[in-house]
C-alpha positions as CSV (number, residue, x, y, z in Angstrom):
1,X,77.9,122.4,100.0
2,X,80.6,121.2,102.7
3,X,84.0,121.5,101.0
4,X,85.4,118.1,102.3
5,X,84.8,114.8,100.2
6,X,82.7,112.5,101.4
7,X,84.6,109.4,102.0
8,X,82.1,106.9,100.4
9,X,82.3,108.9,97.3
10,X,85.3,109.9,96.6
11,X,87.0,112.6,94.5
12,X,88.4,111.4,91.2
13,X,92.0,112.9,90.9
14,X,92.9,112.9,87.5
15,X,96.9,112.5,86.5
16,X,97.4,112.6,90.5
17,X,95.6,116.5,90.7
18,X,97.5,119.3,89.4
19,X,99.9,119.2,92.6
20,X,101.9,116.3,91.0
21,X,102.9,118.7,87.8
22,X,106.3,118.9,87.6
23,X,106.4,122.5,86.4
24,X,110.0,122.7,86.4
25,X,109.3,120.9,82.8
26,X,107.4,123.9,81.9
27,X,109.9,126.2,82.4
28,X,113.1,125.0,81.2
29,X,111.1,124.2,78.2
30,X,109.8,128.2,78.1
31,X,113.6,129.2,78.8
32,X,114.7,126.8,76.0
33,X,112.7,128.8,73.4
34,X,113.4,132.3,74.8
35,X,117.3,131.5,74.6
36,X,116.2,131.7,70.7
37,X,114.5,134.6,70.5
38,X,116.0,138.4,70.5
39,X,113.3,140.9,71.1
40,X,115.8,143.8,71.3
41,X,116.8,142.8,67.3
42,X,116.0,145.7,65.5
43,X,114.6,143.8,62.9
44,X,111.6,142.0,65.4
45,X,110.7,145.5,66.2
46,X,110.2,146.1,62.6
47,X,108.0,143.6,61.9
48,X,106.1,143.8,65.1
49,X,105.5,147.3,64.2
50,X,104.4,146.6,60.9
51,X,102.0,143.8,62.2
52,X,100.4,146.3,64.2
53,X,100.4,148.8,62.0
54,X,98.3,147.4,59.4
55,X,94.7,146.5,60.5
56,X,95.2,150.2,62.9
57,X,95.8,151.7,59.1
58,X,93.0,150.7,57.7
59,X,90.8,150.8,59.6
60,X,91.0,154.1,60.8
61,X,91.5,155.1,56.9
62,X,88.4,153.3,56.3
63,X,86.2,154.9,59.5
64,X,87.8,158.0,58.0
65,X,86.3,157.7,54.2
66,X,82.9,156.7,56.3
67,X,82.4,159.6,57.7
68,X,84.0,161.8,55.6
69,X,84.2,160.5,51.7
70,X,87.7,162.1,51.8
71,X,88.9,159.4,49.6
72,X,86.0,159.4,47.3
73,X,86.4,162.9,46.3
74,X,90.3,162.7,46.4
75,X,89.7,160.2,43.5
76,X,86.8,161.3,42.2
77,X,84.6,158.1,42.9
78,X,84.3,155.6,45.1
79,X,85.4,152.7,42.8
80,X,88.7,153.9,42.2
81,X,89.0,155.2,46.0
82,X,88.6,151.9,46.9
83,X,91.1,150.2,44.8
84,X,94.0,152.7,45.5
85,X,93.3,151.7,49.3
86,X,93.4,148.3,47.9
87,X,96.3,148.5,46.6
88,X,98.1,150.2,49.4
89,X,96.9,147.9,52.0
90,X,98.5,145.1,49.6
91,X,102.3,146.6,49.9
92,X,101.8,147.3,53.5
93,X,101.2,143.6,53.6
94,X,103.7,142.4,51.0
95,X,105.8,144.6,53.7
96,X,104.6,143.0,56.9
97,X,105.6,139.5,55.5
98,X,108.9,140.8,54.4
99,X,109.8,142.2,58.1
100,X,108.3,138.7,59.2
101,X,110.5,137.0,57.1
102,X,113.9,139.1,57.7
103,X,113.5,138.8,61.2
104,X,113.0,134.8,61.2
105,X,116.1,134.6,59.0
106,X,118.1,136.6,61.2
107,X,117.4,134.8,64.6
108,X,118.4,131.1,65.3
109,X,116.4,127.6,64.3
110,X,115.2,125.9,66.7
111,X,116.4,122.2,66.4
112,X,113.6,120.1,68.5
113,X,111.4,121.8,65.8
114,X,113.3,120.9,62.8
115,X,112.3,117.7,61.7
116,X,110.3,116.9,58.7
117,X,106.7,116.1,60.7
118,X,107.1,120.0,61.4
119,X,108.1,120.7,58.4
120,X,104.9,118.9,56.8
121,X,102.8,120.4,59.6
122,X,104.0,123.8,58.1
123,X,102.9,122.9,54.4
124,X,99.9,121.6,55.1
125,X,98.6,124.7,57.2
126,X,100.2,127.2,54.8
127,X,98.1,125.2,51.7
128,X,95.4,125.6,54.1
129,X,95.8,128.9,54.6
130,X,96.0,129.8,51.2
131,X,92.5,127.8,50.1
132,X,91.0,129.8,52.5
133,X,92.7,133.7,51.5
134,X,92.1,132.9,47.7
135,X,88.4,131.7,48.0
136,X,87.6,134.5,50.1
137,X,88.6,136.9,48.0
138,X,86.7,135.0,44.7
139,X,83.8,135.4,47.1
140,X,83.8,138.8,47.9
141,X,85.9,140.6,44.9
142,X,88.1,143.6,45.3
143,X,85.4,145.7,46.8
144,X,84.1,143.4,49.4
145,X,87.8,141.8,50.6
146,X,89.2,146.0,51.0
147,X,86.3,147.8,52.8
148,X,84.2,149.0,50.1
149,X,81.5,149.0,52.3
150,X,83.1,151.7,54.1
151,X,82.9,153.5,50.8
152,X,79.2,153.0,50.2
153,X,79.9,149.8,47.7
154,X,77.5,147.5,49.5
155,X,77.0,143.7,48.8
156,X,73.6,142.6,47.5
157,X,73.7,139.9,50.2
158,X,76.0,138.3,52.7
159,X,78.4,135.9,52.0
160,X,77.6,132.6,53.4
161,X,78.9,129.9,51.1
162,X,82.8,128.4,51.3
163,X,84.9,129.6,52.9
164,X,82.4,131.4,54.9
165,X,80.8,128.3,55.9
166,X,84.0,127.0,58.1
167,X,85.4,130.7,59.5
168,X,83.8,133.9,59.7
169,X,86.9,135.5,59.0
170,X,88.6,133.2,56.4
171,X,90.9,136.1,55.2
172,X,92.4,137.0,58.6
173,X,92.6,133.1,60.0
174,X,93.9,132.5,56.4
175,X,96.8,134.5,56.4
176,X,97.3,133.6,59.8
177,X,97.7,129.9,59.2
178,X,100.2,131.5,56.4
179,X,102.8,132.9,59.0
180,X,102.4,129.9,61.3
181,X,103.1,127.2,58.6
182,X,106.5,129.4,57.5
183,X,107.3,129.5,60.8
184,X,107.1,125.8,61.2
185,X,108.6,125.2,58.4
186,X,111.7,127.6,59.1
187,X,112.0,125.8,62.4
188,X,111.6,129.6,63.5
189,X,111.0,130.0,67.0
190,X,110.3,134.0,66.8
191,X,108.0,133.3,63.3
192,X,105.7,131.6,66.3
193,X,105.8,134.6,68.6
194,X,105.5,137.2,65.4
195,X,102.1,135.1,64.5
196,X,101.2,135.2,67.9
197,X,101.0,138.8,67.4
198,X,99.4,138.9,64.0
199,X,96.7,136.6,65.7
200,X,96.2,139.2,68.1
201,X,96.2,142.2,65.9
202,X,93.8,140.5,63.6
203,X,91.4,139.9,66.8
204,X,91.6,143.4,67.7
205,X,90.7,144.2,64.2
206,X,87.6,142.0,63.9
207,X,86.5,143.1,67.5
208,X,86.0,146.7,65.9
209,X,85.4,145.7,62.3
210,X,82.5,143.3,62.9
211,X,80.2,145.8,65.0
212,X,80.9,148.5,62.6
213,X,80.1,146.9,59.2
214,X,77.0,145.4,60.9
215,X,75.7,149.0,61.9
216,X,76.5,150.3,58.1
217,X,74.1,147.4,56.7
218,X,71.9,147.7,59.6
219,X,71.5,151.3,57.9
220,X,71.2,150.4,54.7
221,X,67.7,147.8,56.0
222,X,66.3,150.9,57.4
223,X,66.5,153.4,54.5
224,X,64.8,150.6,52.4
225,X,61.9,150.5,54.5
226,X,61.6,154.1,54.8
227,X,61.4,153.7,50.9
């Protein structure tokens, strides 16, 4: 294919091609939000740590009782191994959110994003996101939301009603929709970079997760055919 138009068919340059992008927009408006946003405050570190943190925790906990049943025998059962996991993973959390929070109260609004059509934006996602945390966990129970499978508590079947239905990972995008709607509605310029990062974390999470769960009930096909 030549690479010059042919004249009686010309190229259709949309918006005037990308040459006529005034990119000197883009950046004063990137530079307005970084004047806003401290990531030497001790407190951002915090709660980028303890974003982080999390999903590495458990999972490697998890892997850990997998190959091991470390937990199981530490608590004398799966059941209860599974819950005081549970329950850790929960203050880690309640944690996470806290850092999140203290670090969007100590850094400055931003104004352009203070107006009540953000504001409302950030309600409506954070109802959002909370619909889809809560029904995932009626759907799956204690077990099945905090890595039971990792413990040997296996679901009968997979979950493939609501929320299931719209996300394959309603918990994580949940929660994430969570920290974004506080952000908006905190007009908080480093709540959007900190769910940026929680996004990210939570990719990272499911990139290992998923494979790994799949193999454990690949398994448990294969042992009842063998049967």
């Amino acid at each position: 294919m030549s690479g010059v138009a042919d004249e009686r068919n010309p190229v259709l340059d949309c918006c005037g091609g990308l040459n006529n992008v005034d990119y000197s927009k883009v950046d004063i408006l990137n530079m307005e939000v970084l004047r806003y946003i401290d990531v030497c405050d001790p407190r951002f570190c915090v709660a980028v740590i303890a974003i982080i943190f999390n999903p590495f925790f458990w999972n490697v906990v998890a892997r850990w009782e997998h190959r091991t049943r470390g937990l199981t025998r530490l608590f004398g059962g799966p059941y209860l191994a599974c819950y005081s996991l549970a329950t850790l993973i929960l203050l880690l959390n309640v944690y996470r959110s806290h850092s999140m929070a203290v670090a969007m109260k100590a850094q400055a609004r931003w104004e352009v994003m203070a107006s009540p059509e953000v504001f409302y934006a950030g309600v409506a996602l954070m109802t959002l996101g909370s619909v889809l945390v809560v029904t995932s966990f009626l759907a799956l129970g204690i077990t099945g939301t905090f890595l039971g499978d990792y413990f040997g508590i296996l679901m009968k079947e997979k979950v493939t009603g609501f929320p299931f239905n719209v996300t394959e990972n309603p918990m994580y995008w949940g929660s994430t929709a969570n920290y974004l709607g506080l952000a908006l509605m905190n007009a908080s310029p480093v709540g959007l970079v900190l769910t940026a990062v929680v996004a990210l974390s939570y990719k990272v999470a499911i990139f290992f997760e998923g494979p790994f769960t799949e193999d454990i009930y690949r398994q448990r096909a294969q042992c009842c055919k063998h049967k």
